[in-house]
N, C-alpha and C positions, 0 to 999 in steps of 0.2 A: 198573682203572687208577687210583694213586692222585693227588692232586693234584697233585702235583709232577710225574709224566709228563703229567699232563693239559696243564702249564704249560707243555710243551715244543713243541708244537704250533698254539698259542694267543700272541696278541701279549704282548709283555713285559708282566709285571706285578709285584705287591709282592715275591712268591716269587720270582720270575728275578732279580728285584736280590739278593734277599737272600744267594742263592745263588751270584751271582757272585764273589765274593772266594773261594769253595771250587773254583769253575771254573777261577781262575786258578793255584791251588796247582796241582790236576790236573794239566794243563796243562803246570806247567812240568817236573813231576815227569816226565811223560808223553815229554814232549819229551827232558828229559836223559837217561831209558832208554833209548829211541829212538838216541840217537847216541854213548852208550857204547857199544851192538853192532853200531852201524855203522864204527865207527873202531876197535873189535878191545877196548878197555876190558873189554868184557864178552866172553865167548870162548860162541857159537851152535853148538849140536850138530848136526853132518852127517850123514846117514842116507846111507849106503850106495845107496839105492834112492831115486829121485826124489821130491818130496815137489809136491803142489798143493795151495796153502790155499784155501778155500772160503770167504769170509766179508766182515766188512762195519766199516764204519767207527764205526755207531750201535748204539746195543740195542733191543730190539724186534724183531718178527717181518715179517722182510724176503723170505721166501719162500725162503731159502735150500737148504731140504729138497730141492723138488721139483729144483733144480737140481744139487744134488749125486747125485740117483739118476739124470738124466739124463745127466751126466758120466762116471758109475760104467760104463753101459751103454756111451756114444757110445766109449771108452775101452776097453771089450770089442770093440767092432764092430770096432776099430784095430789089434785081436790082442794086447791085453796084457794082463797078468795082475794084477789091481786090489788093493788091500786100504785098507781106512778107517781112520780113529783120531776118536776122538770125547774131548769132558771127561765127554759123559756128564752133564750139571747134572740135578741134583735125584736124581744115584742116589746108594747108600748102600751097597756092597759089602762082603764085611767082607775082602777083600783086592784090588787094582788092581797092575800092569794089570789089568784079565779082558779075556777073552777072549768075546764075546758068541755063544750058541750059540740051538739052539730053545728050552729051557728055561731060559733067563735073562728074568729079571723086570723089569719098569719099574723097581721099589723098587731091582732090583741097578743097571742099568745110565741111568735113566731113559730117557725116551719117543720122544726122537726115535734113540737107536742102535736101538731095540728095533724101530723102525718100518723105518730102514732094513734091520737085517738079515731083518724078514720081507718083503720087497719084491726083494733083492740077494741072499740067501743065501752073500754072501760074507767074506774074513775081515776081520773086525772087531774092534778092541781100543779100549776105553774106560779113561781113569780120569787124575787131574788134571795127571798126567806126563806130558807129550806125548813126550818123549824115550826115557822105559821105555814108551810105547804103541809105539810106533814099533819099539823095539829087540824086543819082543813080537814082530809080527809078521814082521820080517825074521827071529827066531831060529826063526820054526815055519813058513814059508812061503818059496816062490820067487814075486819080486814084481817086477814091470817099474816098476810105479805105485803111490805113497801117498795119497790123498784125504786133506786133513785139514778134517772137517767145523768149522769155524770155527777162530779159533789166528792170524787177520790180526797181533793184537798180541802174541803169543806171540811174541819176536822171538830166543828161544833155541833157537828149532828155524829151522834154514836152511832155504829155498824155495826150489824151481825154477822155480814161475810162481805169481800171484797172481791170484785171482779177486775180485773186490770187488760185491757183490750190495748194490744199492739200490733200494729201495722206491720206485717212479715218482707214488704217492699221497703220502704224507708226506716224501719226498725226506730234509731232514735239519734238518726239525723249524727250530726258532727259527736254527739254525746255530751252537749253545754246546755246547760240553764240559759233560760228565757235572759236579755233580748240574744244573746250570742251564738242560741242556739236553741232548739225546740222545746225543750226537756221544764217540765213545770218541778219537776223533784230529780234527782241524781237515781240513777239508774238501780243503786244498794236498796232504794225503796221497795221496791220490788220484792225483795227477801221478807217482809211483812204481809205482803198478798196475797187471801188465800189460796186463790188460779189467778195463775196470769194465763192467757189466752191469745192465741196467734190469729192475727187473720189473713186468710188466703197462702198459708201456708200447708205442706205434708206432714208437719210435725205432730207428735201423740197428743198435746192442749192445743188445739186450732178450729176452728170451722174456714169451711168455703163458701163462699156466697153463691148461690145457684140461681142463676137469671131465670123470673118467672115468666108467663105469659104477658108482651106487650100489651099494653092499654092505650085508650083515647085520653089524652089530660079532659076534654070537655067533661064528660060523663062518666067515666072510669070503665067504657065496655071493654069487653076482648077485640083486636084487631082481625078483619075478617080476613085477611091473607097476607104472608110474609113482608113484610118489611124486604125491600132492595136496596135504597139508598136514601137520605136523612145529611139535615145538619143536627149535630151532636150539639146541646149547648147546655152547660153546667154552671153551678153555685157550690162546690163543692169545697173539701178541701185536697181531695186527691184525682183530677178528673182522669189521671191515665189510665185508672184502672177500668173506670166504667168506659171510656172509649175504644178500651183491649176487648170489654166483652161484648162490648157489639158488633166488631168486626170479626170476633170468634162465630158471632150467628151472621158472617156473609153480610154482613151490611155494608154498603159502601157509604163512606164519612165524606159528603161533599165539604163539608166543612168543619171544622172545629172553635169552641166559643166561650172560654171561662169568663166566670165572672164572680166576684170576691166569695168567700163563704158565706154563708146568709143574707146572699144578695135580697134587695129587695126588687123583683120583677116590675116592668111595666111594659102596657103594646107597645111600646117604641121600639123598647131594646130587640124586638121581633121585627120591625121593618125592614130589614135589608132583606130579608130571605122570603118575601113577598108572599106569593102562592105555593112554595115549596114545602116539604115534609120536615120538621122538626121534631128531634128526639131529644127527651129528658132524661133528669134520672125524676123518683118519685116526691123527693125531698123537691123539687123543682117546680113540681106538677100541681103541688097543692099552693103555692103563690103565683099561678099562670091560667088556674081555672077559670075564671070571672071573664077572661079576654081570648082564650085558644080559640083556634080555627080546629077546623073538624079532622084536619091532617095534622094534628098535632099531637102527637104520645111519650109516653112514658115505660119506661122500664123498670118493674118493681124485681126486688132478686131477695132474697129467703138465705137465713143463716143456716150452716149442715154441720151441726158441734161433731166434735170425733164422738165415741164412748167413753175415752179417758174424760171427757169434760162434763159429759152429763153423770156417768159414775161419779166422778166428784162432787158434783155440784149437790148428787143425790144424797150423799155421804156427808155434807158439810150440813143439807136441810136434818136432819137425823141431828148430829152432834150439836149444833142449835137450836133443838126445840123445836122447829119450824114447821108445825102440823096444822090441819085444819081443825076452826074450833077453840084456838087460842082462848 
């Protein structure tokens, strides 16, 4: 994390001031995009096929993954027929949309489509277009429902419901707009959302993240016996939390290891810890497969919505149409 994230977090100081008069351009830039496509100026592409954005108001790793796969499924249980759209950050395709299959790569599509689609096996298109993602899979698929894993300020793609995921630990940082402070929209956004949703919080709109069964990154089996001790090493944007819950299962943390958000992996960055046990998160484990050692695993952990949020969520499919069969 470099210092200026670090600032975001942390009481004002030289860096926040300095950065302020760059917040308030944002800002205002922000805002006037904002209400050209809400007052028709700017003309928002309509998908055919329902669209739910997944996403958040700040940057940084707000747990949104886990809750988009438990979406994807609770959304299956409901009889419809799902497909996602990703930006995909940090891939490198040499043409988009794609189309994300089994042998699509981090490098093509980066790390969290790749994660979802081995978790969801369903249709998935990535790439900076959200409108040719979108048009992608309505033209190769029959679809009740659109996931779009982040794309809140994508405001050229029209939504049918909005999910807003915030991190119940960091909430929203100093409360400044981007660089001065985390905040991609001022906090009032929120009053247009239709859940906003906590994570890792008690509160009545929250899920908990529930640590699943340990895995091998090589092959994705179950671990035959307890984990004791591990280097923890992440790509994340929040590693404290996933290094809380592994020492909640009794693991002892020889080490600890960040490395930027959608780091791109390679065996180097693995050589100091020689022959020892290495713990990931899952986000990690699919750009580390191709080279892991056989003591090398992963942590996958599962979103637990309260009832307030899946009644909502089920009450918001109803009041938008949102049936199978479209």
């Amino acid at each position: 994390m470099s210092k200026i994230e670090q600032s975001w977090y942390k009481p004002f100081s030289l860096i926040t001031l300095l950065l302020l008069p760059l917040s308030a351009i944002f800002g205002c830039i922000s805002l006037l995009r904002r209400y050209c496509y809400k007052f028709g100026i700017f003309k928002s592409f309509i998908s055919k096929t329902p669209v739910i954005v997944v996403g958040n108001i700040s940057v940084g790793g707000n747990g949104k993954t886990p809750f988009v796969l438990w979406l994807h499924d609770h959304l299956i249980a409901q009889g419809l027929s799902v497909g996602l759209i990703s930006r995909g950050y940090g891939g490198q395709a040499t043409h988009y949309p794609l189309l994300v299959t089994a042998q699509t790569t981090t490098r093509e599509a980066g790390d969290e489509p790749v994660l979802l689609f081995n978790r969801l096996q369903c249709p998935l298109v990535v790439g900076p277009n959200r409108q040719h993602n979108i048009e992608k899979l309505n033209a190769n698929f029959k679809l009740d429902v659109i996931i779009s894993d982040d794309g809140m300020q994508h405001y050229k793609m029209a939504r049918s419901i909005e999910c807003c995921i915030v991190d119940s630990e960091r909430k929203f940082g100093n409360g400044l707009l981007m660089p001065a402070g985390p905040l991609r929209e001022t906090v009032s956004r929120l009053k247009s959302v239709d859940v906003v949703i906590e994570n890792g919080s008690e509160d009545e709109f929250s899920y908990r993240l529930q640590p699943s069964v340990i895995k091998r990154v090589a092959d994705n089996t179950d671990i035959a016996s307890p984990l004791k001790a591990a280097h923890a090493v992440s790509a994340i944007g929040n590693p404290g939390r996933f290094e809380a819950s592994l020492q909640a299962q009794g693991i002892k943390l020889l080490s600890t290891h960040h490395f930027r958000d959608h780091y791109a992996y390679s065996a180097d960055d693995f050589a100091q810890f020689g022959d020892d046990c290495v713990l990931m998160t899952e986000k990690d484990a699919v750009k580390c497969r191709d080279f892991a050692k056989p003591n090398w695993y992963y942590l996958p952990v599962d979103a637990q919505p309260t009832a307030a949020v899946i009644n909502t969520l089920n009450l918001l499919l109803k009041e938008k149409g949102i049936h199978h069969g479209l």
